[in-house]
C-alpha positions in Angstrom: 12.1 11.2 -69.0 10.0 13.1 -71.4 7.0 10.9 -71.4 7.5 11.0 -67.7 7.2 14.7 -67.8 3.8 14.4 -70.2 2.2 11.7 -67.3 3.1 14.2 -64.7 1.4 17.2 -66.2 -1.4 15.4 -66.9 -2.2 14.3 -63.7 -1.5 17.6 -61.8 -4.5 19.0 -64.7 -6.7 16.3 -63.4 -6.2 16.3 -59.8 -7.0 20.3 -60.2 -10.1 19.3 -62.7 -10.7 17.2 -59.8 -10.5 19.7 -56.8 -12.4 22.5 -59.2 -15.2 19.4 -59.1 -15.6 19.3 -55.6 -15.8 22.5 -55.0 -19.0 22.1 -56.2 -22.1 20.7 -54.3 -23.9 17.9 -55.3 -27.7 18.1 -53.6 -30.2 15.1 -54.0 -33.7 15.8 -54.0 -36.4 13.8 -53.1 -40.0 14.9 -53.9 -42.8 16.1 -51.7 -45.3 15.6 -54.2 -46.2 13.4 -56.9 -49.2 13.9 -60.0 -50.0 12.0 -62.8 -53.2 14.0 -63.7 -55.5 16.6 -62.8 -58.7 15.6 -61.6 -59.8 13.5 -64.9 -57.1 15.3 -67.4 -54.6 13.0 -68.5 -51.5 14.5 -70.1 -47.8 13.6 -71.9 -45.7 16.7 -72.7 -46.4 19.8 -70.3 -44.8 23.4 -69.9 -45.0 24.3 -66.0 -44.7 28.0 -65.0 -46.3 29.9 -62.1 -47.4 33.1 -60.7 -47.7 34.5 -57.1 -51.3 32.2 -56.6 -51.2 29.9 -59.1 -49.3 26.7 -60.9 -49.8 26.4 -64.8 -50.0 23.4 -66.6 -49.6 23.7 -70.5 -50.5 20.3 -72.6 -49.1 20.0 -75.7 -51.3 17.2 -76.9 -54.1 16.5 -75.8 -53.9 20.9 -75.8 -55.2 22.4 -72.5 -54.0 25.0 -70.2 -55.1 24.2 -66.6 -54.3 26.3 -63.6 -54.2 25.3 -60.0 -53.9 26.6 -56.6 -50.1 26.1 -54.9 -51.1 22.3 -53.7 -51.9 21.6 -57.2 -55.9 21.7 -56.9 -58.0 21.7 -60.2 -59.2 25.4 -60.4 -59.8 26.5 -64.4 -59.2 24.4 -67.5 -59.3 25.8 -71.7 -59.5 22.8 -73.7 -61.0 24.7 -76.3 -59.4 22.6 -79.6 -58.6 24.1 -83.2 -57.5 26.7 -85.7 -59.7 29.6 -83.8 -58.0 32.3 -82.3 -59.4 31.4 -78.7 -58.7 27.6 -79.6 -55.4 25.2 -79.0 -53.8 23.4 -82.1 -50.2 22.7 -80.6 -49.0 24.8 -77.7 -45.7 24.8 -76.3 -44.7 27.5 -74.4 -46.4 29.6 -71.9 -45.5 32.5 -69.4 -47.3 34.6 -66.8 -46.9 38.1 -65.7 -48.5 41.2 -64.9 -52.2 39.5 -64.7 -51.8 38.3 -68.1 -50.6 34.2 -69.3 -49.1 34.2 -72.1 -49.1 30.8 -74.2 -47.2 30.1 -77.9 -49.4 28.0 -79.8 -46.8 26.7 -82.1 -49.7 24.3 -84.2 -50.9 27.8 -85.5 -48.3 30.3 -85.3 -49.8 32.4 -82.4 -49.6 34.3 -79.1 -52.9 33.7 -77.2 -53.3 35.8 -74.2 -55.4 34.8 -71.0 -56.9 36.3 -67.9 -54.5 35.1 -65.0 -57.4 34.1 -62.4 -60.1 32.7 -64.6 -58.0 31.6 -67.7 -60.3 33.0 -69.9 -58.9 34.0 -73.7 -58.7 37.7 -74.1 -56.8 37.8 -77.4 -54.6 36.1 -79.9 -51.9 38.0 -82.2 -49.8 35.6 -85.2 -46.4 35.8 -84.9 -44.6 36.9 -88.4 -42.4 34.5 -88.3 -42.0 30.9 -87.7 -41.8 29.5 -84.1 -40.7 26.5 -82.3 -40.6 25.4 -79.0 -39.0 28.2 -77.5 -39.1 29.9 -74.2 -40.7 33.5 -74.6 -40.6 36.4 -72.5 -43.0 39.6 -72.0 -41.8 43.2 -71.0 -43.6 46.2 -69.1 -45.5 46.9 -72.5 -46.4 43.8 -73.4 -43.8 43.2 -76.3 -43.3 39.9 -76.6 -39.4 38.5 -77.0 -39.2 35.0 -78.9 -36.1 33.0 -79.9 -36.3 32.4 -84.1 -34.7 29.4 -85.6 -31.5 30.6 -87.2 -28.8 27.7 -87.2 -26.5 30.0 -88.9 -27.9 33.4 -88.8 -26.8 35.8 -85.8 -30.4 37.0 -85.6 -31.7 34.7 -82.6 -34.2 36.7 -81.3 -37.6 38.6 -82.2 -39.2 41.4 -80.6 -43.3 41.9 -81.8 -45.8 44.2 -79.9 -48.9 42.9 -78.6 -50.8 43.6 -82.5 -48.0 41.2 -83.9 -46.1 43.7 -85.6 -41.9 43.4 -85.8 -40.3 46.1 -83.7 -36.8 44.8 -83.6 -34.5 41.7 -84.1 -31.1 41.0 -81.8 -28.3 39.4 -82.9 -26.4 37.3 -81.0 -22.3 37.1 -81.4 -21.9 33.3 -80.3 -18.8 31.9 -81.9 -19.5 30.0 -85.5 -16.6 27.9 -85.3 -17.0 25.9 -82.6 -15.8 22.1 -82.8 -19.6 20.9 -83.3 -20.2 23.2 -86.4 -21.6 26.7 -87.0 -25.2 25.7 -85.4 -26.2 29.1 -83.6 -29.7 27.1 -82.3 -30.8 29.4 -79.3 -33.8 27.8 -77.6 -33.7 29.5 -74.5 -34.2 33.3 -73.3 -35.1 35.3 -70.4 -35.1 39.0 -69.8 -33.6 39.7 -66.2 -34.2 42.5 -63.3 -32.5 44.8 -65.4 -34.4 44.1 -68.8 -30.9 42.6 -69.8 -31.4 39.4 -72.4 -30.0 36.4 -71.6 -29.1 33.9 -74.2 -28.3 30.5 -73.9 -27.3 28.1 -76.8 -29.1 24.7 -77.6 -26.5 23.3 -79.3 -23.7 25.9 -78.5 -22.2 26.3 -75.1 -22.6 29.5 -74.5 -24.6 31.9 -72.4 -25.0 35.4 -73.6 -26.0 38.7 -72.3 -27.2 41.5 -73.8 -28.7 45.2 -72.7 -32.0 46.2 -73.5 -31.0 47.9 -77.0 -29.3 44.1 -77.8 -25.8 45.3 -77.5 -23.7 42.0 -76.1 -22.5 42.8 -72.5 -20.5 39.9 -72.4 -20.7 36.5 -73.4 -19.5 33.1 -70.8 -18.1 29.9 -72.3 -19.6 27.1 -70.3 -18.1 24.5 -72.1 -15.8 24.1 -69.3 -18.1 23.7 -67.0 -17.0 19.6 -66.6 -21.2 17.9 -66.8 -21.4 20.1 -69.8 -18.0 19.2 -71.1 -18.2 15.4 -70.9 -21.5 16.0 -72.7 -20.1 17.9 -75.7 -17.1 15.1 -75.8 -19.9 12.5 -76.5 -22.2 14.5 -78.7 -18.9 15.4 -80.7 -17.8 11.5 -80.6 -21.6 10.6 -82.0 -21.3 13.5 -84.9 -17.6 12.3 -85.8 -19.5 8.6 -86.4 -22.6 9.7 -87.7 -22.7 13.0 -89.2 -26.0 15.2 -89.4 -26.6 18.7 -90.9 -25.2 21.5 -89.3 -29.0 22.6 -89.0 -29.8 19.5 -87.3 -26.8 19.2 -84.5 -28.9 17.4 -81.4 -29.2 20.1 -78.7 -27.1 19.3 -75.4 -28.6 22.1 -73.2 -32.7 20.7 -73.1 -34.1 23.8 -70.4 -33.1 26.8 -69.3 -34.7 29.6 -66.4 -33.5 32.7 -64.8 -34.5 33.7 -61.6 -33.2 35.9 -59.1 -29.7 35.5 -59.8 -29.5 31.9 -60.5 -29.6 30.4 -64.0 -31.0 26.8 -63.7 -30.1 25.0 -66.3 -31.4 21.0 -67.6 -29.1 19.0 -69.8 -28.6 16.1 -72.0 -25.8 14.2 -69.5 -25.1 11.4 -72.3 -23.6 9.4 -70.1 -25.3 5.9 -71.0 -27.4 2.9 -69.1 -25.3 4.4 -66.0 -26.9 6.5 -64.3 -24.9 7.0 -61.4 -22.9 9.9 -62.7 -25.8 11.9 -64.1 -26.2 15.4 -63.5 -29.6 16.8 -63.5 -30.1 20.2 -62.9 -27.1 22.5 -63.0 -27.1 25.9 -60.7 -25.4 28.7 -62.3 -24.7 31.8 -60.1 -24.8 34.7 -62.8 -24.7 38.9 -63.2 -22.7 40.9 -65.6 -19.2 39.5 -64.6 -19.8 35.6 -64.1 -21.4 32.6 -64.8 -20.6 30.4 -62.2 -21.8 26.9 -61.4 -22.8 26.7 -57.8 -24.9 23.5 -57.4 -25.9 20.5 -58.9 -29.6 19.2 -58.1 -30.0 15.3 -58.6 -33.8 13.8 -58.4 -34.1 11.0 -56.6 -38.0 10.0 -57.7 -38.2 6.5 -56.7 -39.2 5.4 -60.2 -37.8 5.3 -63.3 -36.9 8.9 -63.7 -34.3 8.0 -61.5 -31.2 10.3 -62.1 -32.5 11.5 -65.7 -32.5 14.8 -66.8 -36.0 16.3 -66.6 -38.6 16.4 -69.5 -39.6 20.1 -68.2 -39.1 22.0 -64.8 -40.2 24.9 -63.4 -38.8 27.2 -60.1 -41.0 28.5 -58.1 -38.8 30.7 -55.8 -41.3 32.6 -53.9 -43.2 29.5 -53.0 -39.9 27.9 -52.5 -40.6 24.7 -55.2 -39.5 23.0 -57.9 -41.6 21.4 -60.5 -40.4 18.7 -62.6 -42.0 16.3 -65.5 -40.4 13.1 -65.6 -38.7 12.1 -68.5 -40.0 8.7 -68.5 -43.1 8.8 -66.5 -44.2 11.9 -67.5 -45.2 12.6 -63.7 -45.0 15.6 -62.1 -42.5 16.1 -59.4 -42.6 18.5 -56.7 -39.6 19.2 -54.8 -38.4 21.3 -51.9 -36.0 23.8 -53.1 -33.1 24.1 -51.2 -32.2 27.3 -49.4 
C-alpha cells in the first residue's frame, strides 16, 4: 500500500511537470538566409551584434571586424593584425551603441573603440584586469561593465571608464553550495532599460539582478526550468564519473542577451546523438518580479546544425531577425523572428 502511495505521488508530480511543459511553446525556425563568408573573408568563430543600420561581424581568428548593411552586404572591414593598439591579436567580444563599437580584444587585454559607420579605430584603453570571453556592456558615459573570472569570489563584475581606470566592482550573491560545487563563473551580462545589471551564471543556474549601485534586487533560480534541469542532471552525472576542479565545472548556459524584456538564452542541452529533444534557444519573459520561460526556438537549418545549440546568436529586434553561427558549419543563419 505504501509503495502504492510513493508510485502515485510520483506520477501526479510528472503529469504536472508534464502540463507546466506544455504550457510552453515550442517554435521551429527555418532560415531566410544563409552565409558562409563575406565577399572573400573566410571565418570560424564570430561574435554578431547590430545597430540600427548595420550587422557586425567579429572574427576571432583570422581577427577582423567587418560591418554590413541589413542584407548582409560587405561595407567596411579592420583586419589590421597585432599587438598595436589599433591592431587585432584575439578578439572576442564586441558591442555597439551610441555611434561608437565597442570590441574586447582578449589576445591583448584591451578595449578598442571604433567609429560605427566607417569602422575606423578611434582608441584603445587595457583593461586592469584579466578578461575572457565575456559579454561586455557600455553605459551613457562610456564606462565599460565586464564580467571577471572569479569561480569562487562574489566579485563578478568590473566597472572601468573609458581611460581604463577601476571605478567599482559588484558582487554578485549566487548561492556557493549548489550540488555542482561553489563555481560562481558569470559569463554573461547586460545592463537593462533601467541601467539595472543582469547576471546570468555559466555554470550556476541562476539569473541575477541588480540596481545601478550593484545592490541585488532579486535573484531567479532557473534550475527548474525542465531543458535546463535535465541539463544540470547530466553535467552532475558526468562530474560524479569524472571529477574536474571546481574552477573548471563545464558551463551549461553557452549565450545569453537581453532585449526588450525578453532574456534569450543558448544552452548546452546534453542530451546525446538524439537530437530530437534538443532545445535551442530558450525565451525567458523577465522584469523585477519574474523570470519566466515563454518560448522555446528550435533551428531547423537543413544541415548538420540540425537541432544544436548555436555557436553564437544575435537578436536583432528592431529589424525583426535572428542571427545564428552554426555550431558545426560555422554558417551564418538568418532567421525570421517571430512576433
Amino acid at each position: 500500500m505504501k509503495n502504492a502511495f510513493i508510485l502515485f505521488f510520483v506520477y501526479i508530480i510528472i503529469s504536472c511537470q508534464k502540463k507546466e511543459i506544455e504550457k510552453i511553446e515550442v517554435v521551429e525556425l527555418v532560415p531566410s538566409n544563409s552565409i558562409s563568408q563575406l565577399d572573400t573573408l573566410f571565418f570560424t568563430n564570430v561574435t554578431i551584434f547590430s545597430d540600427k543600420d548595420h550587422v557586425y561581424f567579429l572574427s576571432h581568428s583570422p581577427a577582423f571586424l567587418a560591418a554590413t548593411d541589413k542584407e548582409l552586404n560587405l561595407l567596411k572591414v579592420s583586419a589590421d593584425r597585432g599587438a598595436g593598439p589599433n591592431e587585432f591579436s584575439f578578439p572576442t567580444q564586441g558591442m555597439a551603441y551610441d555611434g561608437v563599437v565597442y570590441i574586447v580584444d582578449q589576445g591583448n587585454q584591451s578595449i578598442k573603440r571604433f567609429d560605427a559607420d566607417k569602422v575606423k579605430f578611434l582608441s584603445s584603453t587595457k583593461i586592469p584586469e584579466q578578461i575572457f570571453d565575456f559579454k561586455i556592456s557600455v553605459d551613457e558615459q562610456e564606462n565599460v561593465y565586464y564580467p571577471i573570472f572569479s569561480p569562487f569570489d562574489e566579485n563578478v563584475v568590473l566597472k572601468v571608464n573609458k581611460d581604463g581606470k577601476q571605478i567599482d566592482r559588484f558582487k554578485s550573491s549566487f548561492p556557493g553550495n549548489s550540488r555542482i560545487g561553489e563555481n560562481r563563473q558569470v559569463k554573461h551580462f547586460q545592463l537593462d532599460e533601467k541601467g539595472n545589471f543582469i547576471i546570468v551564471g555559466a555554470s550556476l543556474p541562476y539569473v541575477e539582478l541588480l540596481n545601478s549601485s550593484g545592490e541585488s534586487i532579486t535573484t531567479f533560480n532557473i534550475g527548474d526550468v525542465e531543458p535546463i534541469r535535465l541539463a544540470l542532471d547530466s553535467l552532475e552525472n558526468d562530474l560524479i564519473r569524472s571529477p574536474v576542479s571546481k574552477s573548471n565545472i563545464p558551463m551549461v548556459i553557452m549565450g545569453v542577451q537581453y532585449d526588450k524584456g525578453k532574456l534569450y538564452m543558448s544552452f548546452v542541452d546534453r542530451v546525446g546523438y538524439d537530437r530530437s529533444k534538443a532545445r535551442n534557444l530558450l525565451v525567458f519573459n523577465i522584469d523585477e518580479t519574474k523570470c519566466q520561460l515563454e518560448k522555446i526556438y528550435k533551428f531547423k537549418t537543413g544541415n548538420e546544425d540540425d537541432g544544436y545549440h548555436p555557436s553564437n546568436f544575435h537578436v536583432d529586434s528592431d529589424a525583426g531577425k535572428l542571427y545564428t553561427q552554426g555550431l558545426s558549419s560555422k554558417q551564418i543563419f538568418v532567421f525570421d523572428l517571430p512576433a
